[in-house]
C-alpha positions as a printed Julia matrix, in Angstrom:
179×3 Matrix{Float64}:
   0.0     0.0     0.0
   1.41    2.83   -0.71
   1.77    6.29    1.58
  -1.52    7.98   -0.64
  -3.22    5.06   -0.81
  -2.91    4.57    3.0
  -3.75    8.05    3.69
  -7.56    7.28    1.62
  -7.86    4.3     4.01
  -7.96    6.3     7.07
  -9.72    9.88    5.67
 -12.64    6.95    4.75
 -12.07    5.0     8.01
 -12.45    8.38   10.38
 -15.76    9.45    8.61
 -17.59    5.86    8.89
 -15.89    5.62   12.14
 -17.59    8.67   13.35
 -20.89    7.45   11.5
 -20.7     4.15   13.8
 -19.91    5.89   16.92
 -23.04    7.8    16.48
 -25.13    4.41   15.9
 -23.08    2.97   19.31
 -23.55    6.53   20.78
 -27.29    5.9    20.08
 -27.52    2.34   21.19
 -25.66    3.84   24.41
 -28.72    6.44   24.69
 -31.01    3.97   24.38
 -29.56    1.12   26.7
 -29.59    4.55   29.6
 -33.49    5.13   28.39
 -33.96    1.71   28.36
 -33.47    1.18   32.22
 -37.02    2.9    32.74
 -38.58    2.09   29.23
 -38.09   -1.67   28.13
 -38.84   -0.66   24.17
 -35.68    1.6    24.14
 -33.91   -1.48   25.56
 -34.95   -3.19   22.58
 -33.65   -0.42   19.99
 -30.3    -0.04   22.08
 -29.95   -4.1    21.17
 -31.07   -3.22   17.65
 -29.08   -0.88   17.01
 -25.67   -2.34   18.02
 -26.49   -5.88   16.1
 -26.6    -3.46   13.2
 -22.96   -2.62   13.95
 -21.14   -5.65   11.56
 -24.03   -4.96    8.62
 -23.07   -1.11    8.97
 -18.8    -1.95    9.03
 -19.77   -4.15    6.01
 -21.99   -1.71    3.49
 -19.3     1.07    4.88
 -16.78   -1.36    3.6
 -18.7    -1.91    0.53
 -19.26    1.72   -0.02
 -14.79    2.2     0.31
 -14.52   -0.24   -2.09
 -17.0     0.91   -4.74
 -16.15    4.59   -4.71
 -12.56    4.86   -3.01
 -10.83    1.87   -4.82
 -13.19    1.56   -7.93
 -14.51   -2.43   -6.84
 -11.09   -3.43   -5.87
 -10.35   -4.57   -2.43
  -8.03   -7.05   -0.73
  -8.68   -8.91    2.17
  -5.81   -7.28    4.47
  -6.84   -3.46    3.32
 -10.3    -4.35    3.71
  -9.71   -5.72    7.66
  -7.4    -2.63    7.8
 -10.24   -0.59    7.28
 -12.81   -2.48    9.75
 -10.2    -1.91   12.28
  -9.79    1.55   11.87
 -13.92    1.82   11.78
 -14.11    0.54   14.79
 -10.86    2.09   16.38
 -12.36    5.71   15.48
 -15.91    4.85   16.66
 -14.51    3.34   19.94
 -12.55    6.5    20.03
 -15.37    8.68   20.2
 -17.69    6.31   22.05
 -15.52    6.3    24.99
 -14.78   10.42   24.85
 -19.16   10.39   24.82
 -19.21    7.55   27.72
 -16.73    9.37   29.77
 -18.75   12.45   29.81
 -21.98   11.03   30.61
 -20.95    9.11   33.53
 -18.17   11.84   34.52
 -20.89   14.92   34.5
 -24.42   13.42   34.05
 -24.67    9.95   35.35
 -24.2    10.8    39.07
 -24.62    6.92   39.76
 -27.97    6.71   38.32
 -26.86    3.1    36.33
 -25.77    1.71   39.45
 -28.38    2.27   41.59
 -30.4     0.96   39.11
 -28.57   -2.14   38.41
 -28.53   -2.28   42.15
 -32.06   -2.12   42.57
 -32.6    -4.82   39.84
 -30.22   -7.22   42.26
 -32.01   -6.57   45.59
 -35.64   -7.08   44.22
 -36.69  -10.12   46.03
 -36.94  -11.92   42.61
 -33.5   -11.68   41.96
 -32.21  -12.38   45.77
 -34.35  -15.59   45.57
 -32.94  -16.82   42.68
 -29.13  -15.54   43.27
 -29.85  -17.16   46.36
 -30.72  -20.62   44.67
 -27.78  -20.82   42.08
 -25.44  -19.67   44.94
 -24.59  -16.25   43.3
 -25.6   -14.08   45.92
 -21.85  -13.57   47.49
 -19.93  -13.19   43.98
 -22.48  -11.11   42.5
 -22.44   -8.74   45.35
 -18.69   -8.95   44.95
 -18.64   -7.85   41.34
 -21.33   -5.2    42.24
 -18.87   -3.46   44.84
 -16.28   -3.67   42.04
 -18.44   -2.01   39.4
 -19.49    0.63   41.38
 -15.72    1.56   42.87
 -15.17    2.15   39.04
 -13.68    5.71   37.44
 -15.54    7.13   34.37
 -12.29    6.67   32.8
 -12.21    3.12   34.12
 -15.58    2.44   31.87
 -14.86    4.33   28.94
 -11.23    3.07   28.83
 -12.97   -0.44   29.32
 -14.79   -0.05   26.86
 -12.74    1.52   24.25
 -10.28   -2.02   24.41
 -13.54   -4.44   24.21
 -14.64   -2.53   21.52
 -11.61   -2.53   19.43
 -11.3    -6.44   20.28
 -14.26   -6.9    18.68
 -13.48   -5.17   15.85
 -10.65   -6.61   14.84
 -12.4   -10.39   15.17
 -15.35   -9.03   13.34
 -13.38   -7.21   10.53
 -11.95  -10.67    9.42
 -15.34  -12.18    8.27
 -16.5    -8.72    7.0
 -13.41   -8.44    5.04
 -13.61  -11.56    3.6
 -16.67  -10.95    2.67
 -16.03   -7.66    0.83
 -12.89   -9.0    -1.24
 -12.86   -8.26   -4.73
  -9.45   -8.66   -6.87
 -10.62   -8.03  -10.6
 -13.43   -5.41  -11.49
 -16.78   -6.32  -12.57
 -17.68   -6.21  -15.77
 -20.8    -4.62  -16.49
């Protein structure tokens, strides 16, 4: 790859990568909203198991338009990796700020609250969970902001670069179409 064709990959990479973090940003929104209203619960899942059909027609788009329907399968992963790199990027910056400055524990005494309903003691109580999961709980809720968005930033670019191989593979084209 040359130094031009390299710096394409990542001026396409950091726009798609800020069109995903807004999709995570919203699934983020939603999963918050979701705590009080089940049906955003259901769009927050939505919307991030649109994430790998997203990195792939983003992908598809690159190829196309940026590299005229020509695409390996190394600068295609390249590219899902930087998608997701950029949008994790962002994600975290918009996850740090909302538990820094507007969360004021609200997600933990909800999850919390979810854990001492006596539902949930019963059954913790039955499968022997009841000591670990308060455990974990304590753990959670010592957490920074920057703890969680840094957390989440790594998972997030983990699962980017396992996802971009299958997308890549997917997207590979070595000869043009012919129409």
């Amino acid at each position: 790859m040359t130094p031009a064709e390299y710096i394409q990959l990542k001026a396409f990479a950091r726009q798609d990568g800020a069109l995903m973090a807004l999709l995570w940003i919203g699934s983020f929104g939603c999963y918050i909203a979701g705590l009080g209203h089940p049906i955003y619960g259901m769009i927050a899942v939505m919307l991030a198991v649109a994430t790998p059909f997203f990195a792939a027609r983003r992908l598809r788009h690159f190829r196309d338009f940026g590299l005229e329907g020509i695409i390996s399968m190394r600068r295609g992963w390249a590219f899902v990796v930087l998608i997701f790199f950029y949008a994790s990027l962002l994600l975290a910056i918009a996850q740090y700020a909302y538990f820094a400055f507007l969360d004021h524990g609200f997600l933990m005494d909800t999850i919390e609250k979810m854990l001492h309903s006596p539902e949930a003691e019963q059954m913790l109580k039955q499968a022997g969970m009841k000591e670990s999961i308060e455990e974990n709980l304590a753990q959670l809720q010592a957490m920074r902001p920057i703890d969680i968005a840094l957390n989440v930033l790594t998972t997030n670019i983990l699962i980017g670069m396992v996802l971009g191989l299958p997308i890549a593979a997917s997207m590979k084209r070595i000869e043009k179409l012919k129409n």
